[in-house]
C-alpha positions, 0 to 999 in steps of 0.5 A, spaced: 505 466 557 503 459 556 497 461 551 503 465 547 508 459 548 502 455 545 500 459 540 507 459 537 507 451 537 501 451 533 504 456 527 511 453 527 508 448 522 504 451 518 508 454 512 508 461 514 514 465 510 514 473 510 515 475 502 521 480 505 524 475 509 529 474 503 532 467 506 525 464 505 523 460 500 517 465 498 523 471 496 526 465 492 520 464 488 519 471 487 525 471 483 521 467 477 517 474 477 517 480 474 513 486 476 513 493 472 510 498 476 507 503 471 508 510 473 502 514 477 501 521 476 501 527 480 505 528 486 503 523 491 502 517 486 510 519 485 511 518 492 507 511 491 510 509 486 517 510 490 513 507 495 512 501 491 519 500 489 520 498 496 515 494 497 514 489 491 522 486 490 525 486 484 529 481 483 527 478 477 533 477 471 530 471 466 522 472 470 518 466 468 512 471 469 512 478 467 507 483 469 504 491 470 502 493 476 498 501 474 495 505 480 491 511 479 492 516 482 489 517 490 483 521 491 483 525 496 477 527 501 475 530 507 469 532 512 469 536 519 469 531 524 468 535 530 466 543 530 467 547 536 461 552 538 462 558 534 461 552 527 469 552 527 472 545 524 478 542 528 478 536 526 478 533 519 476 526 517 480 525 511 479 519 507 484 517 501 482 512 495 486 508 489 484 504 484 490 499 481 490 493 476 495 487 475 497 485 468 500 480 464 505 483 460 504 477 454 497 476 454 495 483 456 489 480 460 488 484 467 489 478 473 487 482 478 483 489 480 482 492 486 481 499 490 483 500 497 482 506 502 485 509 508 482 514 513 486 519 517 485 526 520 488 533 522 487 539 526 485 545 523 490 551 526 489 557 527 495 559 522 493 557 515 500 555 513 500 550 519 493 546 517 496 545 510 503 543 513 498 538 517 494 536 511 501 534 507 503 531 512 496 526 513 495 526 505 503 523 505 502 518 511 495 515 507 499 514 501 505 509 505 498 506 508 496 505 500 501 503 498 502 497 504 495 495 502 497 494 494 504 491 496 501 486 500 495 485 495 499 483 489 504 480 493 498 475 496 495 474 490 502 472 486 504 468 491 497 465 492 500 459 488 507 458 491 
């Protein structure tokens, strides 16, 4: 208790503001910005790209700044993490990997570029139908995971300044 009461102490002063806390001065700044997020092929970049809209506020009317954010579309991949003894996969390691940039709008110039990753895994079941339901339902969990890591890696970098 007194580690956690000490902790808080240390970090009640040192300028933190979550970017969603729409109250805060980070969330008022933001409104100086505008961020387009191109649109991402393919079906789970849909979903991203939804996912983004959620992620990265959009608040700007008169932005100061403009920019675009473009995703690829996420690669999948996926490699027998455990096999049984009659060489039957039961579990898949699965690995999905996106590139993105972040442009300025007037100058064209690319600010920002990185790639981020995420790894999940599913069981493989006897019934075909069931495996592939497992695996949409992984594929669509690693896409919320890389869409997080995008949000907050443009989020950081833009409000790296404010």
């Amino acid at each position: 208790m007194k580690k956690l009461l000490l902790a808080a102490f240390l970090l009640s002063g040192c300028g933190f503001t979550p970017v969603y806390d729409t109250t805060g001065s980070t969330y008022t700044a933001l409104k100086n910005y505008s961020i387009e997020i191109a649109p991402i092929p393919d079906q789970y970049g849909m979903s991203m790209r939804h996912q983004l809209k959620e992620i990265i506020p959009q608040v700007a009317e008169k932005p100061k700044k403009s920019y675009v954010l473009n995703v690829s579309a996420p690669k999948f991949s996926g490699y027998d993490k455990t096999i049984t003894n009659d060489e039957f996969a039961s579990t898949i390691q699965a690995t999905a990997t996106t590139d993105f940039t972040l442009t300025d709008t007037k100058t064209h110039k690319v600010l920002f570029k990185n790639s981020v990753s995420a790894t999940s895994s599913y069981m493989v079941e006897s019934s075909p139908y069931a495996t592939t339901v497992a695996k949409n339902k992984v594929y669509e969990e690693l896409t919320q995971e890389l869409s997080q890591q995008i949000g907050q890696n443009v989020l950081a970098y833009i409000t790296k300044d404010i």
